[in-house]
N, C-alpha and C positions, 0 to 999 in steps of 0.2 A: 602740219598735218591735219589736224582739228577746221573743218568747216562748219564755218558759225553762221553763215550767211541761206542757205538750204534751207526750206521750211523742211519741218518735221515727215516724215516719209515721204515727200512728193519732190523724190528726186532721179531723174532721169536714167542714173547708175543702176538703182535697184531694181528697175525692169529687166537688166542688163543679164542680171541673174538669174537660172534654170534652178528652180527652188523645185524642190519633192511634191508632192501629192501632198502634204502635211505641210508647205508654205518654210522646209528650212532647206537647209544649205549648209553641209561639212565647213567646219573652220576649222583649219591648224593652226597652233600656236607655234613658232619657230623663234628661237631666239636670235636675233639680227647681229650679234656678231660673231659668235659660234658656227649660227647652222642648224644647231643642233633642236631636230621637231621634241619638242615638250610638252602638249598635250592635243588634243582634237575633244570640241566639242561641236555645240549645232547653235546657226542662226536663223534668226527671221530679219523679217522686215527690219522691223524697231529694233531689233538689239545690231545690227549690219549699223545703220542709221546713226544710233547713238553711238557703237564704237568710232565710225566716222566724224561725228560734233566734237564727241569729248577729246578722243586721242586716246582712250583706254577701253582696255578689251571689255565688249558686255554680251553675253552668250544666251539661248534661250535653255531652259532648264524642263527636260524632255517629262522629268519626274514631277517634280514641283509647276508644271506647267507655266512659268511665272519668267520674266528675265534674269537674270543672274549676274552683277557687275562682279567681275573676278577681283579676289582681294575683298569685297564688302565684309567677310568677316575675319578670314585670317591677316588681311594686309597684304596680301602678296600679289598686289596690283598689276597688270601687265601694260607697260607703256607702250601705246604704238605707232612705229617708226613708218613703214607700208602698209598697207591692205591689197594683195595680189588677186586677181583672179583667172585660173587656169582656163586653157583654149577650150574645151566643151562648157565653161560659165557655168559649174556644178561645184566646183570648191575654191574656199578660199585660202589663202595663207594671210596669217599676218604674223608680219617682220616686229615681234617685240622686244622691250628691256624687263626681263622680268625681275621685280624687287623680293629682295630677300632670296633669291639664289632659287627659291619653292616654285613648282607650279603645281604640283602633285598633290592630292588630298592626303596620301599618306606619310606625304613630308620628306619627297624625295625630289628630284629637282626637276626628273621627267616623268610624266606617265608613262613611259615607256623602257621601265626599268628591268626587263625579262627578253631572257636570249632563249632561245630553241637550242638543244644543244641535246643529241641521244633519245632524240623524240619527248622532252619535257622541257619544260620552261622552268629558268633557273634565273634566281634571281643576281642581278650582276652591279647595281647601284644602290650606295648604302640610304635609309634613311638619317639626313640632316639634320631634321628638328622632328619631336615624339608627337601627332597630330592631334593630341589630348594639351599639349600644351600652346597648340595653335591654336584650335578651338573650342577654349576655354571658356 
């Protein structure tokens, strides 16, 4: 999966993509053998680029303005298998293995741990690991 051969952003793919006003582009994390969507965050260039070189997910960080390699501090690295992009070339998916079961900041497996249910959102997936002890 990993292309080592690419100079660094000068590669033909990343034109390919309809990035915002703001130079990102939605990426969802999907787990590749489940299915099951685990988190969405935002790329650019350089982090599109290096999750392509490395083979592991790297996101841009909308807060910290800064790139972001997932797992850098908790470990919970996201291996990846594809990098998709949908028919309007405005989001990505990528097909990962995610380590340690986590992709969630709060230590749950998906960010998307809450169902609509009686017009509130209720929570329906337990936390795994206590995120004081991931980010210790």
């Amino acid at each position: 999966m990993p292309t080592t051969d690419t100079p660094f952003l000068d590669a033909p793919f990343l034109d390919e993509v309809q990035w915002t006003q703001e130079g990102l582009v939605p990426a969802i994390a999907q787990d590749a053998a489940s299915g099951k969507i685990l988190m969405m965050a935002w790329m650019n260039r350089e982090a599109l680029m290096q999750t392509a070189r490395s083979g592991f997910a790297v996101y841009w960080s909308r807060s910290r303005k800064s790139l972001w390699r997932k797992g850098e501090s908790s470990g919970h690295q996201q291996k990846v298998h594809d990098i998709r992009l949908d028919c309007d070339a405005d989001v990505i998916v990528l097909q990962i293995e995610q380590a340690g079961g986590i992709a969630c900041h709060t230590g749950r497996e998906s960010c998307f741990y809450r169902i609509l249910s009686d017009n509130q959102w209720v929570t329906v997936d337990p936390v795994l690991k206590d995120p004081k002890e991931i980010y210790s």
